[in-house]
C-alpha positions in Angstrom: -42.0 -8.1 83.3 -42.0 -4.4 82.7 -44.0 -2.5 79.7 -43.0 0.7 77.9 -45.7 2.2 75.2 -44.3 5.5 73.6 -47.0 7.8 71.4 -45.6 9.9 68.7 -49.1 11.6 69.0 -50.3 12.0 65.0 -47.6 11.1 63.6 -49.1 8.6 60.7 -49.2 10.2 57.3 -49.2 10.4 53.8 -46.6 10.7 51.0 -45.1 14.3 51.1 -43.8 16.3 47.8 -41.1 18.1 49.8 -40.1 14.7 50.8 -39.8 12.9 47.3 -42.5 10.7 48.4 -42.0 9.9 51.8 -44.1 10.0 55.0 -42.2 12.4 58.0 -41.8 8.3 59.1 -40.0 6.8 56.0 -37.9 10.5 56.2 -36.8 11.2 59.5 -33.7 9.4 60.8 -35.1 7.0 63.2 -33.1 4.2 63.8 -34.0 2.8 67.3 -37.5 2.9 66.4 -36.5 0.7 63.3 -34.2 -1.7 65.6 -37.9 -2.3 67.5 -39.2 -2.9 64.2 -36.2 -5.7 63.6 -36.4 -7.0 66.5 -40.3 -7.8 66.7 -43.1 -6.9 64.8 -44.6 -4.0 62.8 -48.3 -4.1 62.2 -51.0 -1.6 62.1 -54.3 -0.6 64.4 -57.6 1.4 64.0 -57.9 3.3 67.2 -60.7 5.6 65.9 -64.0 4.0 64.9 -65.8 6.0 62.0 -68.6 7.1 64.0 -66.5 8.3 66.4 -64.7 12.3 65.2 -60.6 11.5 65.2 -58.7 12.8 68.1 -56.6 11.8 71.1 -59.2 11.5 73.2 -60.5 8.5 71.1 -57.6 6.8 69.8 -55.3 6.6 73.4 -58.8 5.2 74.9 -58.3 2.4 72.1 -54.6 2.4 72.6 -55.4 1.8 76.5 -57.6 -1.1 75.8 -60.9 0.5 76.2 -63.7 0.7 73.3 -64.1 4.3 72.9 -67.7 3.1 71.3 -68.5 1.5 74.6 -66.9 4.2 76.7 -66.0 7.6 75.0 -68.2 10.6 76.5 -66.3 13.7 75.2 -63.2 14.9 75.6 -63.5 18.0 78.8 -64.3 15.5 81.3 -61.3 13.7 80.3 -59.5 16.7 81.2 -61.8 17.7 83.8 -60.3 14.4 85.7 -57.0 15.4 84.9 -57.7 18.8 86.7 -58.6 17.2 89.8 -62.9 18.6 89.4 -64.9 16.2 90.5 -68.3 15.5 88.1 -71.4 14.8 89.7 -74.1 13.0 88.0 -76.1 15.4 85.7 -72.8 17.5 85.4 -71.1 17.6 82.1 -67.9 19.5 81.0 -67.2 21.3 78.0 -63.6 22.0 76.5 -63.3 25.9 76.5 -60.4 27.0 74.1 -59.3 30.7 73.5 -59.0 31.3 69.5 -58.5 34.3 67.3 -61.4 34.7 64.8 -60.9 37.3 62.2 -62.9 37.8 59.2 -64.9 35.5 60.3 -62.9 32.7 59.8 -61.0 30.4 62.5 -57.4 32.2 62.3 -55.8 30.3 65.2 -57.3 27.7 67.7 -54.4 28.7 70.2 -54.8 32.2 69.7 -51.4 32.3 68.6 -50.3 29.9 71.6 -52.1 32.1 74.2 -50.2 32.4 77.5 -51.3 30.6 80.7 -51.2 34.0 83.1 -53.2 36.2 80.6 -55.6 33.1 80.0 -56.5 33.5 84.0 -57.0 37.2 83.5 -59.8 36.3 80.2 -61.2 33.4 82.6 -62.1 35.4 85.6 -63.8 38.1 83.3 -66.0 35.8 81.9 -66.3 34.3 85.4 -67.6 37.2 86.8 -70.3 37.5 84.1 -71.7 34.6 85.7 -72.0 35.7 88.9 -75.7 35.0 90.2 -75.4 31.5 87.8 -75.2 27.9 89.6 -74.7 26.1 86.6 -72.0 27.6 84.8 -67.9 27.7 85.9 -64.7 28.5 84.2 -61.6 26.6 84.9 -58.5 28.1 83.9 -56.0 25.5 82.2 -52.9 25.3 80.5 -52.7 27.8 77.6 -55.4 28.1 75.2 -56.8 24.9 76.5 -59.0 26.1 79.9 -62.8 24.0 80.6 -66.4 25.0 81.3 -68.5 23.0 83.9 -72.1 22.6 84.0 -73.4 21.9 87.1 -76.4 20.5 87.0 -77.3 20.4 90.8 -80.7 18.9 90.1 -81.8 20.0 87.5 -82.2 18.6 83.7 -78.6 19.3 81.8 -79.3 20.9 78.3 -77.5 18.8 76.5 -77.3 14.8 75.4 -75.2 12.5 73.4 -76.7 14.5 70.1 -75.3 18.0 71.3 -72.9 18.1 68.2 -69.9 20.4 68.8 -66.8 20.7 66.4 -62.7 20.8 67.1 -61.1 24.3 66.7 -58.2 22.5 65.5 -59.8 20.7 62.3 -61.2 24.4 61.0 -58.2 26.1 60.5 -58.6 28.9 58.2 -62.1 28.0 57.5 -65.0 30.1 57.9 -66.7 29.0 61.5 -70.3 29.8 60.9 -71.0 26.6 59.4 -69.2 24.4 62.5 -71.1 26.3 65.3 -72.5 23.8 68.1 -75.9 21.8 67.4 -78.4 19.8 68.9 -79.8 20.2 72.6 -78.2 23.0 74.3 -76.3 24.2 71.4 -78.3 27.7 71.6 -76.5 27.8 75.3 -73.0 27.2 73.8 -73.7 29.8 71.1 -74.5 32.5 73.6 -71.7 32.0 76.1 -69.2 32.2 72.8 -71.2 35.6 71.7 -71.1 36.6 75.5 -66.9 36.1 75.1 -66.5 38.0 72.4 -67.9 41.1 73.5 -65.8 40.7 76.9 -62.5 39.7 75.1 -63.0 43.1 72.6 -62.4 45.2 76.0 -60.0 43.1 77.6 -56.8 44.5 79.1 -54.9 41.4 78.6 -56.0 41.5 74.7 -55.2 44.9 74.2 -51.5 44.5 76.1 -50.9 41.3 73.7 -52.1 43.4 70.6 -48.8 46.4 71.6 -46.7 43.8 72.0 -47.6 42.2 68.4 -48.8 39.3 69.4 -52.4 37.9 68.5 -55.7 38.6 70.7 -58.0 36.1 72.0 -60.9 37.1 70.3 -63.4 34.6 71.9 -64.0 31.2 73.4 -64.9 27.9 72.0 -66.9 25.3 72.8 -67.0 21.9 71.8 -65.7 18.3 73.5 -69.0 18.3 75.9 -69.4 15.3 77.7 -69.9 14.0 81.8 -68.0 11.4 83.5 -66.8 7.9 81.9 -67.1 4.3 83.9 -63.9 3.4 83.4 -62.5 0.1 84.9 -59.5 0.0 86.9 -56.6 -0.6 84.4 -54.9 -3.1 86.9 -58.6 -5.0 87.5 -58.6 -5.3 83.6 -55.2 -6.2 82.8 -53.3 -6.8 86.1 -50.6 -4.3 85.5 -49.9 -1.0 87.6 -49.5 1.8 84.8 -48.1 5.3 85.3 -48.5 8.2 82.5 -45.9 11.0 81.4 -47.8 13.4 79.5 -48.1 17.5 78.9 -51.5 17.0 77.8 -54.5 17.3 80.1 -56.6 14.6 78.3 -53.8 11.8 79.0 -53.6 12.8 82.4 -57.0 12.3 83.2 -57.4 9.5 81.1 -54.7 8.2 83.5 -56.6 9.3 86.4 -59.5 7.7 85.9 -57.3 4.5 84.9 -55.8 4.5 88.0 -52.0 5.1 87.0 -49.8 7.5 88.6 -49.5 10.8 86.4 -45.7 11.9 86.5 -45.2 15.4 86.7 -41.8 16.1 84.1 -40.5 19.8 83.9 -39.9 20.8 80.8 -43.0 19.2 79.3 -44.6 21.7 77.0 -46.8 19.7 74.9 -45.4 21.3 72.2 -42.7 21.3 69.6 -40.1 22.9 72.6 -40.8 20.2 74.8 -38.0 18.7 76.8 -37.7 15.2 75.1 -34.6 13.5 77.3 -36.4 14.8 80.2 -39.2 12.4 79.2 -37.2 9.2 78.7 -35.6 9.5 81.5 -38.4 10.0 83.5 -40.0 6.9 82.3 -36.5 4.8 82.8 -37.0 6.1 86.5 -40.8 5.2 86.7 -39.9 1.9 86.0 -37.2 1.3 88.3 -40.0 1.8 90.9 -41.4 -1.6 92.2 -45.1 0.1 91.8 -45.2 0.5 88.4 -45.1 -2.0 85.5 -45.6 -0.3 82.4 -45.3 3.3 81.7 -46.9 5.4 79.0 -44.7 8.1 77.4 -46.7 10.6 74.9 -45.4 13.4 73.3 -47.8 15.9 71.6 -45.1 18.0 69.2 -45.3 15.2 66.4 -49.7 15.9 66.3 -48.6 20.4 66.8 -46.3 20.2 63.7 -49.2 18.5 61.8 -51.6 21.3 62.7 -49.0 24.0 62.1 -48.6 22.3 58.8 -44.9 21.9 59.1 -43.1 19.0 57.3 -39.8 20.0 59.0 -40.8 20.3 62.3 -42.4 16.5 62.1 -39.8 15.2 60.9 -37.5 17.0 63.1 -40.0 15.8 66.7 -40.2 12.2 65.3 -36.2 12.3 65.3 -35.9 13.6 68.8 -38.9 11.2 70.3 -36.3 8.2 68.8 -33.2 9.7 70.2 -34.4 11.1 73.5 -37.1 8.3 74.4 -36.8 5.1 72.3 -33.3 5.0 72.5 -32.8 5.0 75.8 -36.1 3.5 76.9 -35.6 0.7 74.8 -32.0 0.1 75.8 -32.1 -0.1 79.3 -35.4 -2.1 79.0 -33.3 -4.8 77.6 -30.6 -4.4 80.2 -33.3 -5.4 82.9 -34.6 -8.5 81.7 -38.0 -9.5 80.4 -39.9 -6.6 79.0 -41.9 -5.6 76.2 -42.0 -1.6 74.4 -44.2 -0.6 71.8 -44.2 2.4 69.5 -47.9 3.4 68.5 -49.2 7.0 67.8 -52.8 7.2 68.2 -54.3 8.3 64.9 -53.3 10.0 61.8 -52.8 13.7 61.5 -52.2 14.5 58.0 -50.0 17.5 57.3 -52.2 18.3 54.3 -55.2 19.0 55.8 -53.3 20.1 59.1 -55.8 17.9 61.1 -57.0 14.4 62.5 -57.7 11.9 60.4 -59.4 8.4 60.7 -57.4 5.4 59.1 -54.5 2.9 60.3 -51.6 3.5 62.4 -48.3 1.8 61.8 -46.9 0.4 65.5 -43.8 -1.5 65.9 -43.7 -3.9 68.8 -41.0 -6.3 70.5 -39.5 -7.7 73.6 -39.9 -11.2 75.5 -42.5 -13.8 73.1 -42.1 -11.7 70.7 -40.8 -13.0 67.5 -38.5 -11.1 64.8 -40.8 -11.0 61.3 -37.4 -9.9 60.0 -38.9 -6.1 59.2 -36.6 -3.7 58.7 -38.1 -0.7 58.5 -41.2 1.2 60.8 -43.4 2.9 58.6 -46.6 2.8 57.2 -46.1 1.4 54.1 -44.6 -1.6 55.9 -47.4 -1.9 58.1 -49.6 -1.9 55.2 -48.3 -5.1 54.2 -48.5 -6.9 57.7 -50.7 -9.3 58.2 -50.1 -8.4 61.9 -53.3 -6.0 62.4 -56.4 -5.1 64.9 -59.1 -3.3 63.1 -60.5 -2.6 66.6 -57.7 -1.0 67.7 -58.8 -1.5 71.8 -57.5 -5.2 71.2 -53.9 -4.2 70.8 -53.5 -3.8 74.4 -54.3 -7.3 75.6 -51.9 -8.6 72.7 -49.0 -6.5 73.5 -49.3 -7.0 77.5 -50.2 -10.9 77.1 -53.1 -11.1 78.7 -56.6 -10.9 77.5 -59.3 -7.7 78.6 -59.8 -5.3 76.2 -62.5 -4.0 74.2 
C-alpha cells in the first residue's frame, strides 16, 4: 500500500471579517481536498501539547508519530540535521535568524526576506569575531534562517532544558526587550545578539541593501536552542519507508533523523512563490519508486501568509496546494491500487495574531479501510463536530498507516 500525507503548514484558523465569517478553509475553492473529505473521514488532532510553545517543529514531530513531550529538544538541531552538522554530546544548536529591529521593536523576523548571498557575507563577519573561540560557529542557511553551534568539546554547555528563548516570528511589531532569552546561558545569547548589532551597523552588505531600498539586517536572533533528539527509525516504528519534500530546513532534518529520503524539488521556496505542481509531481514520482511507501509533501506559504497577515494570500496558497498537490496526488493514488492520503496542517496560525497558535487541526483522511462518514465539506467547523479525534496528536500516525507505534 502506498501513503501520501500533505501539510498545508498553519493553515487552521478562525472566522475572518473580510471573509463574511469564514476560515481561509471554508473560503478558498478547494474541491479535491473536499472529495478526500467525502470519500473518508474528517476529524481533528492536537499536535502541540500546552507545555510545549506552538510551531512546526512540534506539531510535524506529532504529525510523524513521535511525542514531542517525550522527544522534542528545540528546534536548531532539527535543522542542524537537516544541514548535514553532526552534534556531539554536550553540543547544542541554536536557531540564528537575521531580523530588522527598529525603534526597538521586532520590525521584521526575515529582515525583509533577507537574501541567501548577503546572509554568507553577515555570517562570516560575525564568524571572524570568533576567531580564538572553540565553542562558538556560524552556519550560513537559507535566507534569514542560518544556525549557531555550541561546541562543547568537554566542557559543561551553558545552557539546560530551562534556557527559555522566544520565536522572532510570534513578536511581530512588538517591542523585544521583554522576549530576550532567559535562564542558564541566556547572558551568552544576549551578548552574541549585542555583539551583531554593532557588526551588522558597519556592514557592507547592509549598507548596499539600504541604496537599493531594501531593509538591513540589523542583528541576530537567538532562540530554538536545543542538542540532538533519540529518534527511532521511522520504518523500525511503523514498518514503512518514508521520503520528505520540503523547502524547510526543520522537515528536512526531521526526515533525516527519521530515516526518509529528503527530495530535493527546484522551485521550492518555502514561501508564497513556491513552485506548487513541482511538488506534486515530485511526490507522484517518489512513489512510483519501489523504496518508498509514503511520502510527506509540506508546503510552508499557507503558515508565511499567516505571519504576513494576509487573508488573500492564504486563501490564494490553500487553493494552489489543492490544485497542484491534492489533485493530482490524490488521483493517481487511486489509479494505483490500495493507498491511503491524508490532509493535516500541523497547528494553527491565526491571521489575527499573525502567529502560532495551540488548539485543533481539522485533517481529512481516506483511502483503502477507510469508510465514507458521508462529510462533505474539510474545514474546521466540520471537524469540530467529529467524533473522529486524537487529543494527542502523535496517535494519528499509527491510525492513518494501520499499524500501531506512536506516541
Amino acid at each position: 500500500m502506498k501513503f501520501a500525507l500533505v501539510i498545508p503548514d498553519g493553515v487552521a484558523d478562525e472566522p475572518q471579517p473580510e471573509l463574511g465569517g469564514r476560515t481561509p478553509l471554508q473560503a478558498a475553492w478547494i474541491p479535491h481536498m473536499h472529495a478526500v473529505a467525502c470519500e473518508g473521514q474528517v476529524g481533528r488532532t492536537n499536535n502541540v501539547p500546552l507545555s510545549l510553545p506552538s510551531g512546526s517543529d512540534v506539531g510535524t514531530m506529532s504529525l510523524f508519530g513521535y511525542s514531542p513531550l517525550q522527544f522534542h529538544t528545540g528546534r536548531a538541531p532539527l535543522e542542524a540535521a537537516a544541514q548535514g552538522i553532526e552534534l556531539q554530546p554536550g553540543d547544542w544548536a541554536v536557531r540564528c535568524n537575521l531580523v530588522t529591529i527598529a525603534d526597538g521593536r521586532m520590525a521584521s523576523f526575515t529582515a525583509g526576506q533577507y537574501p541567501s548571498e548577503a546572509g554568507v557575507e553577515l555570517l562570516q563577519l560575525l564568524q571572524k569575531s570568533r576567531c580564538g573561540d572553540s565553542h562558538w560557529k556560524y552556519f550560513a542557511g537559507v535566507s534569514y534562517r542560518n544556525l549557531l553551534i555550541y561546541r562543547a568539546r568537554e566542557a559543561a554547555a551553558p545552557f539546560s532544558r530551562e534556557t527559555f528563548s522566544t520565536p522572532p516570528h510570534d513578536i511581530t511589531d512588538q517591542l523585544v526587550q521583554s522576549y530576550l532569552p532567559t535562564g542558564p546561558g541566556a547572558d551568552q545569547l544576549c551578548a552574541l545578539m549585542d555583539e551583531s548589532r554593532e557588526i551588522f551597523a558597519g556592514a557592507e552588505v547592509n549598507q548596499r541593501r539600504l541604496a537599493a531600498g531594501f531593509p538591513a539586517a540589523t542583528q541576530t536572533w537567538l532562540w530554538g536552542l536545543g542538542q540532538r533528539p533519540a529518534l527511532q527509525p521511522f520504518e523500525q516504528r511503523f514498518g514503512v519507508r518514508g521520503a520528505v519534500i520540503t523547502a524547510v530546513d526543520l522537515l528536512r532534518g526531521i526526515g533525516r533523523l527519521l530515516g526518509w529520503q529528503v527530495l530535493q524539488v527546484p522551485g521550492a521556496t518555502g514561501y508564497l512563490d513556491t513552485d506548487y505542481g513541482a511538488k506534486g509531481r515530485a511526490a507522484i514520482a517518489a512513489l512510483q519508486r519501489p523504496d518508498v511507501d509514503f511520502v510527506v509533501v509540506h508546503v510552508e506559504a499557507t503558515d508565511e501568509a499567516s505571519h504576513e497577515g494576509s487573508v488573500e494570500e492564504k486563501v490564494r496558497a490553500v487553493e494552489r496546494i489543492d490544485e497542484q498537490i491534492v489533485g493530482p496526488l490524490h488521483g493517481w493514488l487511486k489509479s494505483q491500487g490500495e493507498y491511503r492520503l491524508l490532509v493535516c496542517p500541523d497547528h494553527p496560525t491565526f491571521l489575527r495574531t499573525r502567529t502560532h497558535s495551540h488548539g485543533d487541526c481539522p485533517f481529512a483522511v481516506c483511502g483503502t479501510g477507510i469508510q465514507s462518514s458521508g462529510c462533505v465539506e474539510y474545514s474546521e467547523k466540520t471537524a469540530a463536530s467529529s467524533v473522529l479525534a486524537f487529543p494527542e496528536g502523535w496517535d494519528l500516525m499509527g491510525y492513518f498507516l494501520g499499524r500501531p507505534g506512536g506516541g
